[in-house]
C-alpha positions as a printed NumPy array, in Angstrom:
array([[  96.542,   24.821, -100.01 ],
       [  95.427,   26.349,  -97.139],
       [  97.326,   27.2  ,  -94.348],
       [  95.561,   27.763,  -91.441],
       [  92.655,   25.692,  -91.757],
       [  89.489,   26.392,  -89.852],
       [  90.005,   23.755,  -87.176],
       [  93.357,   25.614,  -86.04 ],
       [  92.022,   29.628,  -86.279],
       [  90.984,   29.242,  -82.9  ],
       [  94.133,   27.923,  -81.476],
       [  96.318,   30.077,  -83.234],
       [  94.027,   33.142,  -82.316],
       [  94.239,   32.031,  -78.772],
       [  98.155,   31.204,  -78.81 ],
       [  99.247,   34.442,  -80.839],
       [  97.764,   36.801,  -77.814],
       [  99.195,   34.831,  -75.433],
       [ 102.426,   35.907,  -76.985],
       [ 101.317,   39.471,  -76.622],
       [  99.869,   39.853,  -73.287],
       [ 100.367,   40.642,  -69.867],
       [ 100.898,   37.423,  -68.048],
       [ 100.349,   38.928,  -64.581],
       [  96.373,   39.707,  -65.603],
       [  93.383,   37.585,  -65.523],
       [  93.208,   38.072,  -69.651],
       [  96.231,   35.245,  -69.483],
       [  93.991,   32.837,  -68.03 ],
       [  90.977,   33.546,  -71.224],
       [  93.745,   32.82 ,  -73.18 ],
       [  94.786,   29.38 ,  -72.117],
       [  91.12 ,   28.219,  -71.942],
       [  90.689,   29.067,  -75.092],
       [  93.472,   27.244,  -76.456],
       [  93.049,   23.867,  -74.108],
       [  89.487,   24.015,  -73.972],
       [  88.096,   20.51 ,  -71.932],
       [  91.648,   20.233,  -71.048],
       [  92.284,   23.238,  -69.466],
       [  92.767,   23.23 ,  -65.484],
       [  90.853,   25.977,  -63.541],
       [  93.418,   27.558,  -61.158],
       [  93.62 ,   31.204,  -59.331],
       [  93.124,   34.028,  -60.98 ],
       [  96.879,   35.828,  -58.97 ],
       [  99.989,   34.196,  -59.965],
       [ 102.321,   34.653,  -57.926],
       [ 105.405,   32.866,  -56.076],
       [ 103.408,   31.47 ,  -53.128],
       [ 100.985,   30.011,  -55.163],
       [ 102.927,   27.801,  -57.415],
       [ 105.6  ,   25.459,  -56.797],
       [ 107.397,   26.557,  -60.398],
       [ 106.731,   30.183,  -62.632],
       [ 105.256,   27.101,  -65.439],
       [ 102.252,   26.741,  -64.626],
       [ 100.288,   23.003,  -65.119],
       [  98.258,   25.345,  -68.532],
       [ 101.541,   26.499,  -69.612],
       [ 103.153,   22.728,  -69.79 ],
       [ 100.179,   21.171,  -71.246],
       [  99.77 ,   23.596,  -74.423],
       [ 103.85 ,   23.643,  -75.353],
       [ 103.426,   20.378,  -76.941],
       [ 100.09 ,   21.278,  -78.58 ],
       [ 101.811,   24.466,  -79.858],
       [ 104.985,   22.481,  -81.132],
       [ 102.948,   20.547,  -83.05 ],
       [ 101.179,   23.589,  -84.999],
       [ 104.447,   25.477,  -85.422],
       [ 105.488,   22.464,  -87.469],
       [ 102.554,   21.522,  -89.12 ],
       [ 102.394,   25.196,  -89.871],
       [ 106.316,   24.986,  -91.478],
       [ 105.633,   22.212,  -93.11 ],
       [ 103.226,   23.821,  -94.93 ],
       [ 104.943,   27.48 ,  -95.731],
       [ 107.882,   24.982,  -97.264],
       [ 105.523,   22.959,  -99.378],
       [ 104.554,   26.121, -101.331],
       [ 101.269,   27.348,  -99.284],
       [ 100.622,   31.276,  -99.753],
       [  99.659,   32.467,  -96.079],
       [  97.724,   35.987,  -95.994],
       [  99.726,   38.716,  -94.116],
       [  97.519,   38.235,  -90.674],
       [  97.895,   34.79 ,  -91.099],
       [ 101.875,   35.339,  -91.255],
       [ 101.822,   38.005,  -88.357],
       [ 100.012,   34.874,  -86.225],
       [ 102.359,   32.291,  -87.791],
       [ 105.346,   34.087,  -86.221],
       [ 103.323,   34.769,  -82.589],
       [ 103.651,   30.897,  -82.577],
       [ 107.013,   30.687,  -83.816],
       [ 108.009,   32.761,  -81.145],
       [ 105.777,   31.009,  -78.326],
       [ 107.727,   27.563,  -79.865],
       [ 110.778,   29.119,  -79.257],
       [ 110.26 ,   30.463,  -75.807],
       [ 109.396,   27.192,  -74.663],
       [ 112.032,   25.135,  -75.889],
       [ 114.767,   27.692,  -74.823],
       [ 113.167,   29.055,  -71.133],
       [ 115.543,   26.274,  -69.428],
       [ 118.792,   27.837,  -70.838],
       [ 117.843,   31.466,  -70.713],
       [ 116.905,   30.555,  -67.092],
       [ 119.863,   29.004,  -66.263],
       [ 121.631,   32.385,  -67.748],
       [ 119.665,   33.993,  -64.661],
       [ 120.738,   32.092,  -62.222],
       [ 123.655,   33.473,  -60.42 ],
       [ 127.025,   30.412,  -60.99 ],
       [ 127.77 ,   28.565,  -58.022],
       [ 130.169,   29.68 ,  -55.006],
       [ 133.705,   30.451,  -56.49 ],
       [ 132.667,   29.943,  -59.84 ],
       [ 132.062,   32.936,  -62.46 ],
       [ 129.263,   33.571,  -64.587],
       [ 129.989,   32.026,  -68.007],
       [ 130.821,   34.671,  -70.681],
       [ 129.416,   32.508,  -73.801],
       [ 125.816,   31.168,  -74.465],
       [ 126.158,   27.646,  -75.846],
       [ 122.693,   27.899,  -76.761],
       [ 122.652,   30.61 ,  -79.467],
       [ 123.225,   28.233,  -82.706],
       [ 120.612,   25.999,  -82.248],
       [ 118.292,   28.685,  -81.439],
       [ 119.574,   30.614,  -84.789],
       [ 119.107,   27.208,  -86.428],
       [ 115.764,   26.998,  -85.193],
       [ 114.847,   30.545,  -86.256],
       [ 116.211,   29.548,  -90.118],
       [ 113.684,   26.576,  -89.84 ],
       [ 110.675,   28.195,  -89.046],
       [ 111.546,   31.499,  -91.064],
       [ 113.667,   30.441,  -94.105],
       [ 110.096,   29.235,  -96.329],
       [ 109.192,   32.787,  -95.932],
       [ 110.643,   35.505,  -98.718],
       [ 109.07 ,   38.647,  -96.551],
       [ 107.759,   39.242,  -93.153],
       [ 106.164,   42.282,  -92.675],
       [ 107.307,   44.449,  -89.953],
       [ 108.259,   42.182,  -87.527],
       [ 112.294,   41.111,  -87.536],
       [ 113.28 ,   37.553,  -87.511],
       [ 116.791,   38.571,  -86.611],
       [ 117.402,   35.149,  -84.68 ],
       [ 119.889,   37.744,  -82.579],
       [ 117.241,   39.908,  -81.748],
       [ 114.602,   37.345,  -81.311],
       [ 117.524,   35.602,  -78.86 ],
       [ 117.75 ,   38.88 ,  -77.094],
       [ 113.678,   39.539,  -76.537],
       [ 113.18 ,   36.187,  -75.777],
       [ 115.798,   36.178,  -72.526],
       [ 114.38 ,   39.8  ,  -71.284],
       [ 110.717,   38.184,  -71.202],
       [ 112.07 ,   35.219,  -69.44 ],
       [ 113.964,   37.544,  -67.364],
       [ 111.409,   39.771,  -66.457],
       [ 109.198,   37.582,  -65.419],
       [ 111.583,   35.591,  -62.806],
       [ 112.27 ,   39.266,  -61.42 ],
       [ 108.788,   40.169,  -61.299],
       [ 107.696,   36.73 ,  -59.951],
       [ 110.397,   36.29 ,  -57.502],
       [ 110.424,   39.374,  -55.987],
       [ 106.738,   40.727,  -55.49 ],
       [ 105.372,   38.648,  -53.279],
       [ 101.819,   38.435,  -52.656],
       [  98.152,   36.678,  -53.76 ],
       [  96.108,   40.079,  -52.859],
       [  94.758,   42.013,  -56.279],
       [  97.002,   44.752,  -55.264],
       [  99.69 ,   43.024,  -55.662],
       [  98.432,   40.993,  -58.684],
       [  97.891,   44.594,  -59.615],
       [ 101.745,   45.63 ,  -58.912],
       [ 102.99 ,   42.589,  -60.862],
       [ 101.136,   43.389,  -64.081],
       [ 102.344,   46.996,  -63.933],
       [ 106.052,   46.767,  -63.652],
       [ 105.433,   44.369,  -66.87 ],
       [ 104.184,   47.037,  -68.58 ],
       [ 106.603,   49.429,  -67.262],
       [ 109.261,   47.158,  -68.889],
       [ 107.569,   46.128,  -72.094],
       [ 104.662,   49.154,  -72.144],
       [ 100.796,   47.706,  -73.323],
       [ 101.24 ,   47.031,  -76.618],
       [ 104.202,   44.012,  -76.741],
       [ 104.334,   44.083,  -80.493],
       [ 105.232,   47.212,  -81.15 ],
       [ 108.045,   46.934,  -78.351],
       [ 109.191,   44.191,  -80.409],
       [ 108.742,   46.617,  -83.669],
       [ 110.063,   49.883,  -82.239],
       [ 110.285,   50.393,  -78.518],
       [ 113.051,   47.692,  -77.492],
       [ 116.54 ,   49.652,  -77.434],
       [ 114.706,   53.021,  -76.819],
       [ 113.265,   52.612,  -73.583],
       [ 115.788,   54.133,  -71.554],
       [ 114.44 ,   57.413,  -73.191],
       [ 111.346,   57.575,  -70.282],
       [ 112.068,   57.798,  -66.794],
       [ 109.641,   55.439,  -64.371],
       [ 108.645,   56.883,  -61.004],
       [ 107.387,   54.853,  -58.521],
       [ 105.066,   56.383,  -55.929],
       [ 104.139,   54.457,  -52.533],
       [ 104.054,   54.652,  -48.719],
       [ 107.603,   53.801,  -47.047],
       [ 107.954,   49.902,  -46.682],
       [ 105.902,   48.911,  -49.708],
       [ 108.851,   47.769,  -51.882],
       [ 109.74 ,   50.875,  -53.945],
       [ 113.259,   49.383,  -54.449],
       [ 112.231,   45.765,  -55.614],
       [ 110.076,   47.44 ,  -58.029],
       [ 112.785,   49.698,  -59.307],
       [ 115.097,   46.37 ,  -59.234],
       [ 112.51 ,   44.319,  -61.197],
       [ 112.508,   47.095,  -64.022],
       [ 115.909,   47.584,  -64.177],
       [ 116.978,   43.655,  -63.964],
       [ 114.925,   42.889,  -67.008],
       [ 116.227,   45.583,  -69.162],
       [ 116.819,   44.812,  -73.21 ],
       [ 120.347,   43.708,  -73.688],
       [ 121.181,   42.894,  -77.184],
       [ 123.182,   39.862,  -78.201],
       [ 126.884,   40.009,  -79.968],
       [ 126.793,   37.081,  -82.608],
       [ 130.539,   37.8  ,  -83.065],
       [ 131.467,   37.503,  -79.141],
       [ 128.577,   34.603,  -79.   ],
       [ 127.527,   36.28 ,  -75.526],
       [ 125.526,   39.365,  -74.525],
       [ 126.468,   43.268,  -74.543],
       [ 126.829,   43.895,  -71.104],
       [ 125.377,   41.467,  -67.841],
       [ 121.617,   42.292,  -66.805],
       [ 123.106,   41.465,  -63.273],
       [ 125.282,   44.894,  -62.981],
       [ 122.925,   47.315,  -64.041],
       [ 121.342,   48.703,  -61.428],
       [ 122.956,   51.443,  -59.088],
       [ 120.621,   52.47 ,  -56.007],
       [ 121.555,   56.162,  -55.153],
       [ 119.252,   57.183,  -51.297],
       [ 119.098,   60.901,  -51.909],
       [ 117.688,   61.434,  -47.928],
       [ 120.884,   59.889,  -46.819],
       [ 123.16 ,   62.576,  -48.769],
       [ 123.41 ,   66.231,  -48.688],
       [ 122.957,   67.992,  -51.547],
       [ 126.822,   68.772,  -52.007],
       [ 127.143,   65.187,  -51.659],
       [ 124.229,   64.313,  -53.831],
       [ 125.816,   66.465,  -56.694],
       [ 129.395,   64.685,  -56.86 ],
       [ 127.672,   60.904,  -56.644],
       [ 125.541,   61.87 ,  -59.905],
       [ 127.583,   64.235,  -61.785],
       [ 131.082,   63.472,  -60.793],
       [ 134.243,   66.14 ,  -60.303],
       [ 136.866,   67.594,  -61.869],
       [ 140.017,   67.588,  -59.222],
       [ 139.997,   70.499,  -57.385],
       [ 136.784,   71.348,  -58.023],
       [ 136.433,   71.587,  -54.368],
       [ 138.062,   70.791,  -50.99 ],
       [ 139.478,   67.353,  -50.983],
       [ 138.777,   66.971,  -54.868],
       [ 141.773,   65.371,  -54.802],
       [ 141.542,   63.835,  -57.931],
       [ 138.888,   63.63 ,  -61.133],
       [ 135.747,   61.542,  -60.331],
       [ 132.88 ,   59.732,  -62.667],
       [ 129.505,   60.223,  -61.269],
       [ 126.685,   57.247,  -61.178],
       [ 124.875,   59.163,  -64.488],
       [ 128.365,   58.802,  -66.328],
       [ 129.518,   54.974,  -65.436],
       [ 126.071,   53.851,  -66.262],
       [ 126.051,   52.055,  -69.167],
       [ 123.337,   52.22 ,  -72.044],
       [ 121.853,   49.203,  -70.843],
       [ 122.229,   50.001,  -67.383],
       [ 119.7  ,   52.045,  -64.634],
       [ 120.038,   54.469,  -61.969],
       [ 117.59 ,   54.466,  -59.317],
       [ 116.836,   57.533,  -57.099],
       [ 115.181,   56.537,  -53.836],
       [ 113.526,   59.587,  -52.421],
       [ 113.567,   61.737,  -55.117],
       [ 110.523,   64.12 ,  -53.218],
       [ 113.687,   65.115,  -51.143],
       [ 116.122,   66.609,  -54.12 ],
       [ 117.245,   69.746,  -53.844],
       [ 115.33 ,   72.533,  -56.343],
       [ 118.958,   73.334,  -57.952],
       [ 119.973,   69.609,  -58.496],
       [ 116.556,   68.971,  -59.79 ],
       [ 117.113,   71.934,  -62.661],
       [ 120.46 ,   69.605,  -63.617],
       [ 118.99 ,   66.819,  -63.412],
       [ 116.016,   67.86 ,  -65.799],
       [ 118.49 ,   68.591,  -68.299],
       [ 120.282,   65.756,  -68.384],
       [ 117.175,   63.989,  -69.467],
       [ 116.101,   65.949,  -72.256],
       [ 119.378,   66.216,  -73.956],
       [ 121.161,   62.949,  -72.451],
       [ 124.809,   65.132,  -72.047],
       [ 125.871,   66.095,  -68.391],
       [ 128.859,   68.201,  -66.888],
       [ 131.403,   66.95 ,  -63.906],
       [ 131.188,   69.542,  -61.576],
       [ 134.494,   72.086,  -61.977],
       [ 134.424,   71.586,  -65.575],
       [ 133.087,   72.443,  -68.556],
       [ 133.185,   69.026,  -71.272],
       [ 129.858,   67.457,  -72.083],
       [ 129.788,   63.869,  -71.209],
       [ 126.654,   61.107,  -72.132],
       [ 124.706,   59.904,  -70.172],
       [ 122.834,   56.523,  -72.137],
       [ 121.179,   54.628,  -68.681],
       [ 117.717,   54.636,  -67.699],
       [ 116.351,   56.975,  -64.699],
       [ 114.436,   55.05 ,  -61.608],
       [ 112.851,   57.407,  -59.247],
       [ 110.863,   56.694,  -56.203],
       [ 109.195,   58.328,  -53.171],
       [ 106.762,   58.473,  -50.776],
       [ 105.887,   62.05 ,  -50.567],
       [ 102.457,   63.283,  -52.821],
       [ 104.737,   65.227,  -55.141],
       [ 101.546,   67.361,  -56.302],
       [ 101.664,   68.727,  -52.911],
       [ 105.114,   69.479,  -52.699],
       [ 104.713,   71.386,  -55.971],
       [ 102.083,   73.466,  -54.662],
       [ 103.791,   74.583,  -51.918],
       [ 106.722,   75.414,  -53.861],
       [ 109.279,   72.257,  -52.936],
       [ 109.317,   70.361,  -56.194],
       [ 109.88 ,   71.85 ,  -59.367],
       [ 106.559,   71.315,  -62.163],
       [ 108.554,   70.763,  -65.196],
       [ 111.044,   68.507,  -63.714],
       [ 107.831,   66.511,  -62.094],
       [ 106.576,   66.223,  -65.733],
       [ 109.36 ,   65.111,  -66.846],
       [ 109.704,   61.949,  -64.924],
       [ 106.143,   60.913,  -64.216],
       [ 105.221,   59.653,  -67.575],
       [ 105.561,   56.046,  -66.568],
       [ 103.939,   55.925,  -62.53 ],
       [ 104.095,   52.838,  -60.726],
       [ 102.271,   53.11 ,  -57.714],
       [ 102.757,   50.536,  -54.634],
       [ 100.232,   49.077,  -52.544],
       [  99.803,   49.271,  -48.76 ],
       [  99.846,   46.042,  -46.979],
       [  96.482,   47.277,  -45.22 ],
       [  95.241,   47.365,  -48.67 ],
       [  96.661,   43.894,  -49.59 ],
       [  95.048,   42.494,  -46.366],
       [  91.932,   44.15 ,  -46.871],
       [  91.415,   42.605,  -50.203],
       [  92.308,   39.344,  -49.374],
       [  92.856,   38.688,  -44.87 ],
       [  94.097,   35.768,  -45.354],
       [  97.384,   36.757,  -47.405],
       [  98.472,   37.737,  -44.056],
       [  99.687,   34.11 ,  -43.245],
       [ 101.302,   33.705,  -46.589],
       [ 103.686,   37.282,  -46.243],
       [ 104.392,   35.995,  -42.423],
       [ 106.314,   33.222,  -44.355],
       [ 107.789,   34.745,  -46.597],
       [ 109.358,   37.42 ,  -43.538],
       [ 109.763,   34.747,  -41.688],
       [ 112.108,   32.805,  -44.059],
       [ 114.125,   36.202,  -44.91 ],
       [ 114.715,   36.506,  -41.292],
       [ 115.646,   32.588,  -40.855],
       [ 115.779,   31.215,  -43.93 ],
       [ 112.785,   28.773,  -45.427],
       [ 114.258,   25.494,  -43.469],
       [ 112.597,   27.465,  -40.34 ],
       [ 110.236,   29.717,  -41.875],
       [ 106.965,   28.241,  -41.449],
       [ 107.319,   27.519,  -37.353],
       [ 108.793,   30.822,  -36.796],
       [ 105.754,   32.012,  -38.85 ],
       [ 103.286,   29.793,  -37.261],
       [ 104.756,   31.714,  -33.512],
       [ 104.049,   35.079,  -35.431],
       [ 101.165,   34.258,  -36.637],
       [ 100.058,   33.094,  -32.6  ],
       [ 101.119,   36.073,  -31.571],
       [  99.52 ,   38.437,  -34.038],
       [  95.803,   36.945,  -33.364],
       [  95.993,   37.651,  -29.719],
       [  97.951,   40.914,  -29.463],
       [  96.791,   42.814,  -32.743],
       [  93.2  ,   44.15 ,  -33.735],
       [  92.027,   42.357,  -36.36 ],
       [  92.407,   45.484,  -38.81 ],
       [  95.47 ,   46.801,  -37.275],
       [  96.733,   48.765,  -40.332],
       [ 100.356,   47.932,  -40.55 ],
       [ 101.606,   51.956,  -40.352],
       [ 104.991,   50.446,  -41.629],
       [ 103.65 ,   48.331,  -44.449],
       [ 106.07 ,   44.86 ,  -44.926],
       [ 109.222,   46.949,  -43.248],
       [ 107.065,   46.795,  -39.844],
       [ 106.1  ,   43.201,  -40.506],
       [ 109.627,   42.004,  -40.595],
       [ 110.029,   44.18 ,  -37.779],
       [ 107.024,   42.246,  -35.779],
       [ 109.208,   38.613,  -36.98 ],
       [ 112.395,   39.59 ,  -35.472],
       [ 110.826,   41.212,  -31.948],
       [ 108.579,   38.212,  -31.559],
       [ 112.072,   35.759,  -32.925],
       [ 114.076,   37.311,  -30.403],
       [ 111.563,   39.143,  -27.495],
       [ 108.441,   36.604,  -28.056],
       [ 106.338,   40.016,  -28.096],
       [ 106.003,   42.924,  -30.454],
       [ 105.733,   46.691,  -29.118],
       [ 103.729,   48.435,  -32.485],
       [ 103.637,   51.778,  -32.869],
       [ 100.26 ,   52.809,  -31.639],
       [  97.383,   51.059,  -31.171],
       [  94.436,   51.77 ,  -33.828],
       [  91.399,   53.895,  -32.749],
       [  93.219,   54.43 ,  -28.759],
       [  93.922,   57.746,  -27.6  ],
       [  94.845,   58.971,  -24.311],
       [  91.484,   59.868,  -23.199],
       [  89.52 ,   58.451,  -25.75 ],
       [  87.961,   55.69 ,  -24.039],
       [  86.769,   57.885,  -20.322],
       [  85.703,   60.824,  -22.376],
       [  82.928,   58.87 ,  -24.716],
       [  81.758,   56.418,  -21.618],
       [  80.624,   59.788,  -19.503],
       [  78.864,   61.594,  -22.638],
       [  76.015,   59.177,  -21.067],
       [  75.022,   58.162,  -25.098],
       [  75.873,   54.576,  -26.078],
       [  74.171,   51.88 ,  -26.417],
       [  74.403,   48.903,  -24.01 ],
       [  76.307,   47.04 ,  -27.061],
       [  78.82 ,   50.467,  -27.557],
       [  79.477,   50.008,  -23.786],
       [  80.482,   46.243,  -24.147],
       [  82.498,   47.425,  -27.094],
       [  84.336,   50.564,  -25.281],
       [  84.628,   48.382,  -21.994],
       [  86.199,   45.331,  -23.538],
       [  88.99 ,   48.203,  -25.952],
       [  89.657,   49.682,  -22.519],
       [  90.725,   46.285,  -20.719],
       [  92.478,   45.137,  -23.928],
       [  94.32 ,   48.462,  -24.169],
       [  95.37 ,   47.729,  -20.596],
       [  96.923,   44.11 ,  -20.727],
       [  98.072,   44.074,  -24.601],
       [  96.391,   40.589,  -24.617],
       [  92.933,   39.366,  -25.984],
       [  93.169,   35.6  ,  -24.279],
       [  94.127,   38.109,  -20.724],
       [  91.112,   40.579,  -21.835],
       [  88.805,   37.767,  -22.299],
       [  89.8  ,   35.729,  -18.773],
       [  89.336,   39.29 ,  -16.678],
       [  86.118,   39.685,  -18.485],
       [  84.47 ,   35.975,  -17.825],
       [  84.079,   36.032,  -21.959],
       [  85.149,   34.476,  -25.014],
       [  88.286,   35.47 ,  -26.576],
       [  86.871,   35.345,  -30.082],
       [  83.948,   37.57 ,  -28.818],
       [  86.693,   40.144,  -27.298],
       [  88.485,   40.342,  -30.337],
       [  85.091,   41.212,  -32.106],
       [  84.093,   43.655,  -29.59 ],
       [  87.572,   45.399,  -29.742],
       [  87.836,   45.449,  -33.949],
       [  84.068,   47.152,  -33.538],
       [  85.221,   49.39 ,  -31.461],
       [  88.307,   50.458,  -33.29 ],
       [  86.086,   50.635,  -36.749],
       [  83.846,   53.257,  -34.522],
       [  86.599,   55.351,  -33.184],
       [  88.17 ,   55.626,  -36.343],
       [  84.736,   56.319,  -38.287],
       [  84.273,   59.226,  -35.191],
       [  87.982,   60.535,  -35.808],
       [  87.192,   60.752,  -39.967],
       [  83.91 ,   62.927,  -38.712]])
């Protein structure tokens, strides 16, 4: 009897690496054409929260039932006595495990969720038996499985952190750009690394072993990435207890070194021993000792640690033990490090500011996070989409998209076309409250102006009647702040003011680069 006949290789080829992929890259997409062939609807390439009304997409609903159907025809025929090859039982349990995901995302999502006002969150999972029950269905026919565990506990436990990680990841990095596409598909790996077998094999309870540093201009999200990761942690499940080891929801602890001084900095990570110090009144647990095994703590400007802090802090990493400061015990430290900054670290090793071995030590997984000038140069139009989304964290989505709609007014006629966003989303929320509140925006600077930039090149006596035009029309706009004013002064079209000025910018910026 064979049992996976020819008709089905192709299905269960295509199914089995949808259970090990990256969801966030275009590879996903290959995947699900391959499985639903004529039936398969052509969508985006970026999934992301914007573009879909639910994280299932219409792909995802209309292969679960197709799956269903060949997990059980697939049972059916491991119990009636057919002898599967190993790869065919390494795909087998790919599809038990894509079966099982899909009939238990609802609960594990509702797990997520936080519980309603004045309620707490429930300290059981009702769900667990019939999921076990499932697992003995699909598995029991099968004497040995190879290297993969069908530990319903564990499979419980892997299948919530996927389902968790991916409402962090989708939920809280916005954006349709490639960029941030880009962004999405590495904190995934960050969390589950490139190869999602063996993190199912090996790598599960051991990732807390390599620290993640996350690299990126200030206001790019550094946090929510460092959130995302540590959100959607592995968290084993206690059969006996019927619930989880600890709750995903309490393990992260943000620590801003720039805000502390280094005394300061010392005592929040490594604790004190009373009277360690003046007004050590009494013996104190750092954030590196109360975080759990499961838990993470993240280190927001890590570029500005202090050299002697950093020498600690290296060695807490390679041997996991720490000291309160005043005393001499060991104590463990089991969490996961989260570092992030926005200073080139290479740099600040060169010139003697950041220790080498403690930068190797922490930069084996690098997340770096894209500039909203490079979101909006990959894709202009995402600028519309992010104006709603700061728009309904400033004034929630019942009054997002006309509050957006006044930004977005606002931004056409008072901004360059490439203004570049210094701030990165930080300044755009910024720009939605001033224009909420003020009905104008004051930015930083304005791109390609300088103080004498526009008298000095009109008397070198060199440009071109078009360069005039261009110069002339940046000059007026720099003066009235307004492209519809700019265009009524100059007896032209506002549309051709706006190009004049963006050409001009491009120029002045191309001359500054020279």
């Amino acid at each position: 009897m064979a049992f996976i006949r020819d008709s089905e290789r192709d299905l269960v080829g295509a199914v089995a690496g949808l259970v090990d992929c990256n969801p966030f890259l275009p590879e996903r997409l290959d995947l699900e054409r391959r499985a639903l062939g004529d039936v398969f609807v052509p969508n985006a390439a970026v999934w992301h929260a914007e573009g879909a009304t639910a994280p299932r997409s219409e792909n995802t609903i209309r292969l679960a039932p197709v799956v269903e159907q060949l997990g059980t025809a697939l049972q059916q025929r491991l119990a009636a006595g057919a002898h599967p090859s190993a790869a065919e039982l390494a795909d087998y349990h790919r599809i038990v495990l894509y079966v099982l995901y899909q009939r238990y995302e609802s609960d594990w999502l509702a797990l997520i969720k936080p519980p309603d006002a004045g309620t707490e969150r429930p300290k059981g999972v009702g769900c667990y038996q019939r999921f076990a029950e499932d697992v003995a269905h699909f598995f029991g026919p099968v004497p040995a499985f190879g290297t993969e565990s069908v530990d319903p506990a564990l499979l419980f436990a892997l299948g919530f952190q996927a389902r968790r990680a991916f409402n962090h990841i989708f939920r809280q990095i916005f954006g349709g750009s490639l960029p941030a596409a880009r962004l999405r598909a590495g904190i995934w790996q960050s969390i589950f690394t490139h190869n999602v077998r063996r993190y199912r094999e090996q790598l599960y309870d051991r990732m807390a072993d390599i620290p993640t540093l996350i690299t990126g201009e200030s206001g790019t999200g550094k946090e929510l990435v460092a959130r995302a990761i540590a959100l959607s942690r592995y968290v084993p499940f206690d059969i006996r207890k019927q619930t989880f080891a600890a709750d995903p929801t309490l393990g992260f602890c943000a620590v801003n070194l720039s805000a502390l001084s280094p005394t300061l900095i010392e005592t929040e990570l490594f604790g004190h021993r009373r009277g360690a110090f003046t007004g050590a009144t009494e013996d104190r647990s750092g954030w590196l000792e109360t975080c759990g095994p499961h838990g993470s703590v993240f280190l927001d400007e890590i570029g500005e640690l202090d050299a002697a802090i950093q020498v600690k802090l290296l060695r807490v990493l390679q041997t996991r033990e720490l000291q309160r400061i005043g005393e001499t015990e060991l104590r463990r430290f089991a969490g996961k490090v989260i570092a992030a900054t926005n200073r080139d670290l290479e740099a600040e090793i060169t010139n003697g500011r950041f220790r080498e071995d403690f930068y190797y030590r922490i930069c084996a997984d690098r997340i770096t996070t894209p500039t909203l000038r490079e979101q909006l140069e990959a894709a202009p139009a995402e600028r519309s989409n992010l104006l709603r989304i700061a728009a309904g964290r400033v004034v929630g989505p019942a009054a997002a998209d006309d509050l957006a709609a006044d930004v977005e007014h606002w931004v056409e006629n008072h901004l360059p076309p490439d203004y570049p966003w210094p701030g990165n989303m930080r300044e755009l929320e910024q720009c939605v409250r001033s224009i909420l509140i003020r009905g104008d925006y004051q930015p930083r600077r304005i791109v390609g102006e300088t103080p004498a930039g526009h008298g000095e090149i009109l008397n070198n006596r060199r440009l071109t009647a078009e360069e005039m035009l261009q110069c002339y029309c940046a000059k007026v706009y720099a003066d009235t702040d307004s492209y519809e004013e700019t265009a009524r002064r100059l007896n032209l079209d506002r549309r051709t003011v706006r190009a004049k000025v963006s050409a001009w910018a491009g120029r002045a910026k191309a001359s500054a680069r020279a």
